[in-house]
KOLVOFI-866921 format. One record per atom (N, C-alpha, C): residue in one letter; atom name; x negated, y, z negated. Coordinates in steps of 0.1 Angstrom, whole numbers. Example, Ala and Ser with C-alpha at 12.3 -4.5 7.8 and 13.67 -1.06 7.14 Angstrom:
2
+--------+-------+-------+-------+-------+
! residu ! atome !     x !     y !     z !
+--------+-------+-------+-------+-------+
!      A !     N !  -132 !   -57 !   -78 !
!      A !    CA !  -123 !   -45 !   -78 !
!      A !     C !  -132 !   -33 !   -78 !
!      S !     N !  -128 !   -22 !   -71 !
!      S !    CA !  -137 !   -11 !   -71 !
!      S !     C !  -129 !     0 !   -79 !
+--------+-------+-------+-------+-------+
***
This chain:
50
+--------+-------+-------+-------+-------+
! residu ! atome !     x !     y !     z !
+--------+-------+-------+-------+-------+
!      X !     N !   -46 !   -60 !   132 !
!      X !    CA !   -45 !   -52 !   120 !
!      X !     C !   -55 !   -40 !   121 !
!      X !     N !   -64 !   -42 !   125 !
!      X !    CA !   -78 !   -33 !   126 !
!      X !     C !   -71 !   -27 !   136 !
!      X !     N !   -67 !   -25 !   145 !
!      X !    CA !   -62 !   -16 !   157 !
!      X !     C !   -48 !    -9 !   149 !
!      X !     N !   -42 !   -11 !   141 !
!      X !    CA !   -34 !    -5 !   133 !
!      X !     C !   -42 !     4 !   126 !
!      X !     N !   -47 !     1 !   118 !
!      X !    CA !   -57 !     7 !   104 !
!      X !     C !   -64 !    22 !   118 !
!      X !     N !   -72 !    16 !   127 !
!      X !    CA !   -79 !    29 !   137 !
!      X !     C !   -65 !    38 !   137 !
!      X !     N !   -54 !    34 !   145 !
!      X !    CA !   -45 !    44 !   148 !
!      X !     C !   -38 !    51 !   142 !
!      X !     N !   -37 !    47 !   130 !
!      X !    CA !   -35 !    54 !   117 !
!      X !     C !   -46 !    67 !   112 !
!      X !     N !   -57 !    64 !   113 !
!      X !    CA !   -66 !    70 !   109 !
!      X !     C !   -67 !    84 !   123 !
!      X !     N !   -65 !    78 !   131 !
!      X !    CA !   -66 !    90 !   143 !
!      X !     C !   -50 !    99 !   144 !
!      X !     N !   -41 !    92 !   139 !
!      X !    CA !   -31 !    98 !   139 !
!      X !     C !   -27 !   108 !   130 !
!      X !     N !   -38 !   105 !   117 !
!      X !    CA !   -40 !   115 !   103 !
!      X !     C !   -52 !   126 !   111 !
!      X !     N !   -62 !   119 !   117 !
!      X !    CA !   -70 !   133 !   121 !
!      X !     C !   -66 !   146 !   129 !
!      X !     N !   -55 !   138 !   139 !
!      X !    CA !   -47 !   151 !   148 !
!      X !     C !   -38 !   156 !   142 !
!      X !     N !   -30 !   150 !   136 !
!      X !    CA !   -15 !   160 !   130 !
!      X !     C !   -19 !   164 !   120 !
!      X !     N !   -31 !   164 !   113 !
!      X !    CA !   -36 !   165 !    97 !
!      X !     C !   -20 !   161 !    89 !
!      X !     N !   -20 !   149 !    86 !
!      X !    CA !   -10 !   147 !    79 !
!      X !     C !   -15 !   139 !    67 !
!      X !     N !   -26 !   145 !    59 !
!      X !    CA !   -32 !   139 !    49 !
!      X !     C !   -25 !   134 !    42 !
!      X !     N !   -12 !   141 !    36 !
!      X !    CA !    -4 !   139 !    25 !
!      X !     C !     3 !   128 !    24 !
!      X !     N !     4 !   118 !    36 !
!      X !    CA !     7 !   102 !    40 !
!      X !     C !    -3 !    94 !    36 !
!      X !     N !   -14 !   101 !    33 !
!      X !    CA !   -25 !    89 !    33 !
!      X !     C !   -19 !    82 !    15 !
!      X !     N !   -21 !    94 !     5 !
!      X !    CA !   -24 !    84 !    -8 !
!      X !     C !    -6 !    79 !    -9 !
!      X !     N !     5 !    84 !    -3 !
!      X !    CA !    18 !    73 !    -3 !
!      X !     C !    20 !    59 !     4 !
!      X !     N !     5 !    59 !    15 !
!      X !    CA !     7 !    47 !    21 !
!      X !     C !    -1 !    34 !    15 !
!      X !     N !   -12 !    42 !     7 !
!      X !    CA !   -21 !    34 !     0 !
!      X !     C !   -17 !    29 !   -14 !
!      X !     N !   -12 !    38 !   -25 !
!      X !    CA !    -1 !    33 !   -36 !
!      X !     C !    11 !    23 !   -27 !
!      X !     N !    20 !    24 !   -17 !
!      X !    CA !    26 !    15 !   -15 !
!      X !     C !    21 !     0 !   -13 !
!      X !     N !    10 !     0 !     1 !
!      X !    CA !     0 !   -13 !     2 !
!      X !     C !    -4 !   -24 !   -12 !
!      X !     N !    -6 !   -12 !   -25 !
!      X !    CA !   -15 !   -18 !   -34 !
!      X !     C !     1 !   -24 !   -39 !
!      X !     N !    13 !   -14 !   -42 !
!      X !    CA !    23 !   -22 !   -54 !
!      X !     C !    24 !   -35 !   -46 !
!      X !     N !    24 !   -36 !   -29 !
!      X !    CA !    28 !   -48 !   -24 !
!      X !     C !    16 !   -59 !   -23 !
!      X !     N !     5 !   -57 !   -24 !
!      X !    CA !    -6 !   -67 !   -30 !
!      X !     C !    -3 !   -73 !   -40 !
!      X !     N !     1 !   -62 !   -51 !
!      X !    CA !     1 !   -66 !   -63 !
!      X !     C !    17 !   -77 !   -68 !
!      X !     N !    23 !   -75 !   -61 !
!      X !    CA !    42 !   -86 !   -58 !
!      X !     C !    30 !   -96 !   -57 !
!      X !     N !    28 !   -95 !   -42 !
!      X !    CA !    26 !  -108 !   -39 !
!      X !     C !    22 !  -118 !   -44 !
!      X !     N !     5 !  -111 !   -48 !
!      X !    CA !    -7 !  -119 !   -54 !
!      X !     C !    -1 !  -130 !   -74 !
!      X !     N !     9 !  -116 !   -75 !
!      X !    CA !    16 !  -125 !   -89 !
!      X !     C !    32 !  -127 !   -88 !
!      X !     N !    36 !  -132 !   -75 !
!      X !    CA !    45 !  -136 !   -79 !
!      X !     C !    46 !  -151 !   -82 !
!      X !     N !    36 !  -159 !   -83 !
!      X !    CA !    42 !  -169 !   -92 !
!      X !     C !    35 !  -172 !  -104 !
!      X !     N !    30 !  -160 !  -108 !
!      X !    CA !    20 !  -164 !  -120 !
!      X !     C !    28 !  -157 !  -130 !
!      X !     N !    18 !  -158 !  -145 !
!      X !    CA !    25 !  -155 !  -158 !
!      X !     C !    29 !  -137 !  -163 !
!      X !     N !    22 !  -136 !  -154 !
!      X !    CA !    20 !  -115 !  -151 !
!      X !     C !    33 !  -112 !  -147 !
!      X !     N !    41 !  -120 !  -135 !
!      X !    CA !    53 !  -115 !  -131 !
!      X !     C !    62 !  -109 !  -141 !
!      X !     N !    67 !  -115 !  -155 !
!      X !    CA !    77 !  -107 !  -163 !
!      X !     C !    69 !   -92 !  -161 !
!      X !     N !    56 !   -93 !  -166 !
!      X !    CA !    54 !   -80 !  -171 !
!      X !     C !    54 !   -69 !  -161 !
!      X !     N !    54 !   -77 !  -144 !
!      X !    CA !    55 !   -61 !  -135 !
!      X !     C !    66 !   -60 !  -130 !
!      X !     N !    78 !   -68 !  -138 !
!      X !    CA !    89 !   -65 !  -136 !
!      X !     C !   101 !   -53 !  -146 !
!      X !     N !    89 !   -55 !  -152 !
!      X !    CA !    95 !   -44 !  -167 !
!      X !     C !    87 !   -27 !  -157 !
!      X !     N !    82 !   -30 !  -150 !
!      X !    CA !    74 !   -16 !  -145 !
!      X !     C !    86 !    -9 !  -138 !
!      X !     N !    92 !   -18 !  -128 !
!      X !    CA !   108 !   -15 !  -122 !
!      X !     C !   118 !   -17 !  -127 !
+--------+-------+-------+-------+-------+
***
């Protein structure tokens, strides 16, 4: 995972393709965020978000 995370980060430094960084970071978090509550009491409410 750490050898992902480096090649990503060097692959933003040469192409400057900044504008990937905060779509890949909002994506990471919404799928934290499934995971961590999908069996808890929270679920209804992050399904009213979609």
């Amino acid at each position: 995972m750490l050898e992902f995370l480096k090649d990503f980060w060097l692959f933003l430094m040469e192409r400057k393709k900044w504008w990937l960084a905060p779509i890949i970071i909002v994506l990471l978090l919404l799928g934290i965020l499934l995971i961590f509550s999908g069996g808890s009491a929270v679920t209804p409410f992050i399904y009213t978000l979609f």
